[in-house]
C-alpha positions in Angstrom: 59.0 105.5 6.8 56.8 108.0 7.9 55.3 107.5 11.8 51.5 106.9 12.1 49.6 110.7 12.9 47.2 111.8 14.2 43.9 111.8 11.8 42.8 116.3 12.0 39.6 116.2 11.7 37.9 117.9 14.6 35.7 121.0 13.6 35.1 123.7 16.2 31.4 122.6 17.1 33.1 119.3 17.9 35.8 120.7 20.7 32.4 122.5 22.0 30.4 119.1 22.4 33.4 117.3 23.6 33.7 120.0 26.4 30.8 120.3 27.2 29.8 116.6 27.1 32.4 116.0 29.5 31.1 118.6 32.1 27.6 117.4 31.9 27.0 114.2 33.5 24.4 112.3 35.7 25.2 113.7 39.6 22.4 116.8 39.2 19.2 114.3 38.5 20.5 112.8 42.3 21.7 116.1 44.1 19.0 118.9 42.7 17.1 117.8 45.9 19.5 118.2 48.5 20.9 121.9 46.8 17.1 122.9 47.2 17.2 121.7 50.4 20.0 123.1 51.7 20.0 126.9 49.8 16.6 127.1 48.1 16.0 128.0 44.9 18.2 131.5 44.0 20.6 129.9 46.4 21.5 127.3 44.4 21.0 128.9 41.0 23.8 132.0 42.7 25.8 129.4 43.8 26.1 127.5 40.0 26.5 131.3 38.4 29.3 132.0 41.4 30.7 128.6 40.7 30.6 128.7 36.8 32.2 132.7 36.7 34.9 131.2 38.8 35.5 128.1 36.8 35.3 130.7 33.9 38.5 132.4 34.9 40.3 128.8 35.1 39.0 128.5 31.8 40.3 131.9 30.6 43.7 130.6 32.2 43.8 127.4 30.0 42.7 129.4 26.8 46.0 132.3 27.5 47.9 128.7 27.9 46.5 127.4 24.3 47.3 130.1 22.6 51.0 130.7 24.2 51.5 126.8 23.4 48.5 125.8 20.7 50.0 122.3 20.9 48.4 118.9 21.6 49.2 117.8 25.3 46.8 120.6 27.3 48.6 120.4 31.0 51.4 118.4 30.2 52.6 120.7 27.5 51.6 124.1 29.4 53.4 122.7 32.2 56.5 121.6 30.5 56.7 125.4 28.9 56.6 126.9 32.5 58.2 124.7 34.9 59.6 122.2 33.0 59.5 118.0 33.1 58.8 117.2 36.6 55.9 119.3 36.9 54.7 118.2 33.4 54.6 114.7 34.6 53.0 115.6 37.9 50.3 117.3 36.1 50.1 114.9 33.3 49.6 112.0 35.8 46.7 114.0 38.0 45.0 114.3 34.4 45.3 111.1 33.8 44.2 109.2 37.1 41.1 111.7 37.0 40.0 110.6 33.5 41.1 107.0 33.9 39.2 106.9 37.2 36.2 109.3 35.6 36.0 106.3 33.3 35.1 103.4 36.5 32.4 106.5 37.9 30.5 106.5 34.8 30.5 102.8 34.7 29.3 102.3 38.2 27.0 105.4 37.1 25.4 103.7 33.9 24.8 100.0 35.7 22.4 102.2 38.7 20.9 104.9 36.3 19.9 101.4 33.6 18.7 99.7 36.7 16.3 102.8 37.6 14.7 102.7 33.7 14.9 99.0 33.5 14.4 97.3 37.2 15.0 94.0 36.2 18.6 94.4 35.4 20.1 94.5 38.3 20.6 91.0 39.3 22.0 89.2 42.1 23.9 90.8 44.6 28.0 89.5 44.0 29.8 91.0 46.6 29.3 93.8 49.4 32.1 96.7 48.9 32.6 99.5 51.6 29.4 98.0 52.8 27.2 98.5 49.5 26.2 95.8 47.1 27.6 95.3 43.8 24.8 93.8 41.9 26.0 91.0 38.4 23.5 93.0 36.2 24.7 96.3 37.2 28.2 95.5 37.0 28.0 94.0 33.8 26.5 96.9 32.2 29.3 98.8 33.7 31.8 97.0 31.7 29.9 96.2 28.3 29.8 99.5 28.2 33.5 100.1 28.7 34.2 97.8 26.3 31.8 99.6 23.4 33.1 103.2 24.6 36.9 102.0 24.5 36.0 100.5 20.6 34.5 103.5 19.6 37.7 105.3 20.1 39.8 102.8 18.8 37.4 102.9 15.3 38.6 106.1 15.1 38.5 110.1 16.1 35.6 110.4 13.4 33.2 108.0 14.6 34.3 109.5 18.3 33.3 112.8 17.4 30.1 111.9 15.6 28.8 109.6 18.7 29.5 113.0 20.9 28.0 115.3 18.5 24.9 112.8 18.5 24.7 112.5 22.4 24.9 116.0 23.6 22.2 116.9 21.0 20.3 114.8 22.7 20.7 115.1 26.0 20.3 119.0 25.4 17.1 118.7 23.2 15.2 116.2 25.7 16.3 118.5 28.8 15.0 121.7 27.1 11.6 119.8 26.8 11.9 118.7 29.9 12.6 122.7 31.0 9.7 124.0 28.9 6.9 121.2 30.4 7.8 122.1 33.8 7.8 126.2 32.8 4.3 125.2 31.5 2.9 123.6 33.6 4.5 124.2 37.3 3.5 126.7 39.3 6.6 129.7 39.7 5.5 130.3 43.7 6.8 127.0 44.2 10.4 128.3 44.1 10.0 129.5 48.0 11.8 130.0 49.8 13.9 131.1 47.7 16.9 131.1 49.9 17.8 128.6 52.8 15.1 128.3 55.6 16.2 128.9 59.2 17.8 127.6 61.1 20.1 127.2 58.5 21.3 130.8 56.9 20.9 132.1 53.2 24.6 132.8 53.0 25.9 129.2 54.7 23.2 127.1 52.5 24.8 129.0 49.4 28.3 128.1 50.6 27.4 124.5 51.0 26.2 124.1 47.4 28.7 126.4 46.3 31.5 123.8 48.2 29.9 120.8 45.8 29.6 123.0 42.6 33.1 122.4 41.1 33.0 119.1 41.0 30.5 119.6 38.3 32.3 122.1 36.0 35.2 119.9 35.6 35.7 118.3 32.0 36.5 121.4 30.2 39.6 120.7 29.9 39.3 117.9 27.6 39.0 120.2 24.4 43.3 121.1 24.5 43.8 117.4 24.6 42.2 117.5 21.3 44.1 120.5 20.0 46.3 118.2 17.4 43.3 116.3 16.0 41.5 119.9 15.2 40.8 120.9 11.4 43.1 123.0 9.7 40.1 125.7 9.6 40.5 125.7 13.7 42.1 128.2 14.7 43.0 129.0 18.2 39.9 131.8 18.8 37.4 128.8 18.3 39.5 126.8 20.4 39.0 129.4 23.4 35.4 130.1 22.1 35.0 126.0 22.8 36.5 126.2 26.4 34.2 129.2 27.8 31.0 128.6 25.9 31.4 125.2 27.3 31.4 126.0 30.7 28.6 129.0 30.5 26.8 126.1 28.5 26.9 124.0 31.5 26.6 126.5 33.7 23.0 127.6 32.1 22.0 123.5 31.9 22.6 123.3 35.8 20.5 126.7 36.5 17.6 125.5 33.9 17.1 122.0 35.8 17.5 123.6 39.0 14.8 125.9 37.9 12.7 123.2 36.6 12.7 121.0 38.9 11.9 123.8 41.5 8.9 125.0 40.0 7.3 121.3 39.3 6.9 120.7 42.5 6.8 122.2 46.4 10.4 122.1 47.9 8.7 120.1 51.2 6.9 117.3 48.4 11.2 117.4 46.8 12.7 116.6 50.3 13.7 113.0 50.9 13.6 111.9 47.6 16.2 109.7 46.2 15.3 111.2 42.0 13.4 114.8 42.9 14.4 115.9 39.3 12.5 112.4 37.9 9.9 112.7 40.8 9.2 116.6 39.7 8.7 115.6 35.9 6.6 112.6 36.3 4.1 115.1 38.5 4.0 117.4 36.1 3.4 115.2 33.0 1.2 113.0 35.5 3.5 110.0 34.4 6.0 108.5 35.9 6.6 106.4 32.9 6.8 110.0 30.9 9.0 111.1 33.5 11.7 108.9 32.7 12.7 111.1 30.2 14.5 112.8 32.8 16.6 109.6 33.3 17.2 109.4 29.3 18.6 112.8 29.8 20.8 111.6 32.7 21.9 108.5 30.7 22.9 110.7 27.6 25.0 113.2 29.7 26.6 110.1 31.3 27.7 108.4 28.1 28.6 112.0 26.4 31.2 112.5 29.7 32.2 109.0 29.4 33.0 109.3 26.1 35.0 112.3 26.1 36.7 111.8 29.1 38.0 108.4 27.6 39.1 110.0 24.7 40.7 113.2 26.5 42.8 110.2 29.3 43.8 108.5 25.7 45.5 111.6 24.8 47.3 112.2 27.8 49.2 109.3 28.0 49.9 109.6 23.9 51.7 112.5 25.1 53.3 111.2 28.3 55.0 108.5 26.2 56.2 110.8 23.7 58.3 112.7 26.0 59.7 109.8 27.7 58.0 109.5 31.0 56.0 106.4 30.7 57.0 103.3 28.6 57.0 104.2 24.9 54.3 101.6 24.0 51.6 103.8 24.8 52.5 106.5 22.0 52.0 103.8 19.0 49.2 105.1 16.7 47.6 102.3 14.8 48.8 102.7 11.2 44.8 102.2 10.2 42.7 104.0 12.3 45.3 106.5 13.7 44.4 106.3 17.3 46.6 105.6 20.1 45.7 101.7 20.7 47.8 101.0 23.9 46.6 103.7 25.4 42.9 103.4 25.0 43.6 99.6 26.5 45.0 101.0 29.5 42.3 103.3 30.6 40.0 100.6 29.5 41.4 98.3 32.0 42.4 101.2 35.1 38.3 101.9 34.4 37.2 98.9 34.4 39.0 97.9 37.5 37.9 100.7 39.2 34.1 99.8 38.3 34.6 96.9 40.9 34.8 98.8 43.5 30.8 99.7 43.4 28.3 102.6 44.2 30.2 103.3 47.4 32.9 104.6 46.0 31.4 107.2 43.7 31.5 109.6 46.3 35.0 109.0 47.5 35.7 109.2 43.5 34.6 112.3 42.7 35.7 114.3 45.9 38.7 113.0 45.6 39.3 113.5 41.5 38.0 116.7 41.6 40.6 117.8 45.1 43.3 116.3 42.7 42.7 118.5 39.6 42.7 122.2 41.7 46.2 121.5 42.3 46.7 121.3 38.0 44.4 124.5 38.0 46.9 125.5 40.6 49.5 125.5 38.3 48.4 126.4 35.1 47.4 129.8 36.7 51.2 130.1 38.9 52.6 129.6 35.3 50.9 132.3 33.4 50.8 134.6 36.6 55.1 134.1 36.7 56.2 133.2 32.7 56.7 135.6 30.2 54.8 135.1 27.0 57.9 133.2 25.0 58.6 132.3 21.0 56.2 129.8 21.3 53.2 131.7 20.5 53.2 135.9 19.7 49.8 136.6 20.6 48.2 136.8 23.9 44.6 136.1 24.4 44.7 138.2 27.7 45.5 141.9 27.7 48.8 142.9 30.0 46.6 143.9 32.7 44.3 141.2 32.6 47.3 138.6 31.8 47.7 139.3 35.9 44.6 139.5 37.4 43.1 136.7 36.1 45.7 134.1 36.6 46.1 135.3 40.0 42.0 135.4 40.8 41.9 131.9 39.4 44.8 130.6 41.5 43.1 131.6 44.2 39.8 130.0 44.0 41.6 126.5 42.8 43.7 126.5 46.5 40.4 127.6 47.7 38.6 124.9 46.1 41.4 122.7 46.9 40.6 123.4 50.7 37.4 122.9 50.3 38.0 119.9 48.7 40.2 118.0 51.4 37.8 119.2 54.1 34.7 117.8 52.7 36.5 114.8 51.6 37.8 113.4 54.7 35.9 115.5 57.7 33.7 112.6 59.4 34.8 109.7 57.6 34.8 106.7 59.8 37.0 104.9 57.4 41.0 105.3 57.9 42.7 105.9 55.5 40.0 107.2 53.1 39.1 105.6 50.1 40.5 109.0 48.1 43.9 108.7 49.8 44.2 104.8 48.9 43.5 105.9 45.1 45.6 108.7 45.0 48.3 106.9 46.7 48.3 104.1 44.7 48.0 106.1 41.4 51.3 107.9 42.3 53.0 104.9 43.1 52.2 103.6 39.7 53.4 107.0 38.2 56.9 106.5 40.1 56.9 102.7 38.8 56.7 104.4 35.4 58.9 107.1 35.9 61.6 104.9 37.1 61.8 102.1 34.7 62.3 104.4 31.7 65.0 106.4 33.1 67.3 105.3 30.8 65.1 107.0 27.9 63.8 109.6 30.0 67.9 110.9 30.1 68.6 109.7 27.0 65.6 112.5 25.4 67.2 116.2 25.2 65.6 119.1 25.9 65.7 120.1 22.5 63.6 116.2 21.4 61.0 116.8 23.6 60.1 120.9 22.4 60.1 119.5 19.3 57.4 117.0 20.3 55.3 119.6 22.6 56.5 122.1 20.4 56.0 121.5 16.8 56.5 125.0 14.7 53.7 124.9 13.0 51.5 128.0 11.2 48.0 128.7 13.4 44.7 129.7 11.0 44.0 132.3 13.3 47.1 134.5 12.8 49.2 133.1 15.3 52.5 130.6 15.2 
């Protein structure tokens, strides 16, 4: 009896949306103000073109990975090729708790942007967490909409990909409108200054936004978690074509908003408020009921990242189980739908619980999620920088000069990020230990819990079993095999 696969059914444009779905969420209709505030106007739009060349070269790294190992698996199979199983667990498990965890941000997200369009659904106040309220109406948006996102992607990869297709459309044709009323209408000498006002200077109000920027870019990495599901027409030039324009997608979004909202208004009118990107539109349109368009926009790039990212944390364990380094239940595909069912239950419930922890943990969340993943970027640039190219694949996407520089320039800005990261996570925190440490100590204990009670299997599995899983020889349509 053959095993349940995989349905292949994923056309290029799809890897694109799912990418790029997952980069885009809701954080920029919130933070626009305080980027303004703190580097002006071609501050923050150098700072997002800085940030996005350098999360560019990371993406460069992961494509030269793709097409060394154009397998399903992204960082756990990359890893595997270059270090081998330790580090493809480490990695695998990062990925994981920051897709798993992504999952309870956007449903904390979805519960405050809902409550912003619709006031009334908040609700009573349930509990107090870290000193915030978690409000019953909020909350329970939260997890409906769990619950919905988890069925669509146990329907099947199909209906996944259609719902993505659907909601990045969306949320890119109601922000370019958005983009062209504010060009029309705003006035351009509203972008002064156009770089951080004293006593603050330009270069350290560029620095500041450029320390947040990251944070934003990450999701790109969803689209080699996807790699086995891709058509048989995909080859793997439109999978690196899916990964780039993804992030120079997002990275022209961020700058068009930026711009937009800049322009709407005066920057001292932008200070102070909690929605300057909504506050900016309604002025322009003269409503503030038109100007919730801007929040539709925010609400679409929310459920397009929550989507993907649910699908992408699926994957990962599918392929975690495979190779025998979490229980084998979660690598059943249901015979049906072909879609890892176990799986999407788990990061159903890890989001979920995680959604119960409330707004004040959003911060904590993404600092800490986004410090996590630089060390994976780490290591997927170490590995190309050190490993030969190997059987696996005979092309290289990178020339042999480049095949250096670029792994090395990226593995430098993800320790730099990295730095970053930890400094701006914990530096003035009155809390002890951090929210971020709790979650990323309690996610690894979980990991080891996993990790030790299939030993047995994990031993048992040759060398040889688990290349043929990562590994499968297979013919690519691009040229390559």
């Amino acid at each position: 009896m053959v095993a349940p696969a995989l349905r292949k059914e994923l056309s290029a444009v799809q890897l694109f949306t799912l990418g790029f779905g997952c980069i885009i969420g809701v954080g920029w209709i919130i933070l626009v103000g305080e980027w303004l505030a703190n580097a002006g106007s071609l501050g923050t739009v150098l700072a997002f073109v800085i940030g996005g060349c350098g999360m560019a070269l990371i993406g460069l790294c992961y494509c030269e990975a793709a097409t060394r190992f154009p397998v399903a698996g992204g960082e756990v199979a990359y890893c595997y090729g270059f270090f081998g199983l330790r580090s493809a667990f480490v990695a695998g498990w990062i990925v994981v708790l920051t897709l798993a965890v992504g999952t309870a941000f956007e449903a904390i997200s979805v519960g405050w942007i809902l409550a912003l369009i619709f006031p009334d659904i908040s609700g009573p106040v349930l509990y107090f967490a870290w000193g915030e309220p978690v409000h019953a109406g909020r909350l329970l948006a939260g997890l409906v909409g769990m619950v919905l996102v988890a069925a669509i992607n146990w329907v099947g990869i199909r209906e996944t990909a259609r719902l993505q297709d659907l909601i990045t459309y969306g949320l890119i044709g109601i922000t370019l409108a958005c983009v062209l009323v504010a060009f029309w209408a705003g006035d351009w000498a509203n972008l002064q200054p156009l770089l951080a006002a004293p006593p603050k200077s330009a270069v350290a109000g560029t620095l500041s936004v450029l320390a947040m920027i990251p944070l934003f870019y990450l999701g790109f990495n969803v689209v080699p978690q996807a790699i086995e599901e891709k058509g048989e027409r995909v080859g793997s030039r439109q999978v690196t074509a899916a990964i780039v324009l993804a992030i120079l997608a997002a990275m022209v979004f961020y700058v068009l908003v930026v711009l937009m909202t800049a322009v709407a208004l005066p920057r001292d009118q932008l200070l102070g408020q909690d929605l300057p990107a909504y506050v900016a539109i309604s002025a322009v349109l003269g409503s503030a009921a038109a100007g919730k368009a801007v929040l539709v926009a925010g609400l679409l790039g929310l459920v397009s990242s929550w989507n993907a990212i649910f699908f992408a944390g699926t994957r990962v364990l599918l392929v975690l189980a495979r190779i025998g380094t979490i229980p084998e239940a979660f690598a059943q595909i249901h015979p049906g739908r072909g879609t890892p069912g176990n799986a999407i239950v788990l990061v159903a419930i890890v989001g979920s619980l995680g959604s119960l922890l409330g707004p004040a943990a959003l911060g904590p969340m993404v600092n800490g999620l986004g410090t996590a993943m630089t060390l994976v970027f780490a290591m997927i640039a170490y590995g190309i920088l050190i490993a030969p190219a190997d059987g696996t694949s005979a092309a290289r996407l990178l020339g042999p000069r480049l095949v250096k520089i670029v792994p090395a320039m990226a593995g430098l800005i993800a320790v730099g990020l990295g730095i970053v990261g930890l400094t701006q996570a914990y530096v003035g925190r009155k809390m002890f230990p951090p929210l971020e440490w709790l979650m990323l100590l309690l996610w690894a204990g979980l990991g080891l819990f996993f990790w030790l009670i299939v030993t047995a299997r994990r031993r048992a599995m040759s060398d040889e079993a688990r290349r043929r899983i990562l590994f499968p020889q297979r013919v690519d349509p691009a040229g390559t095999s």
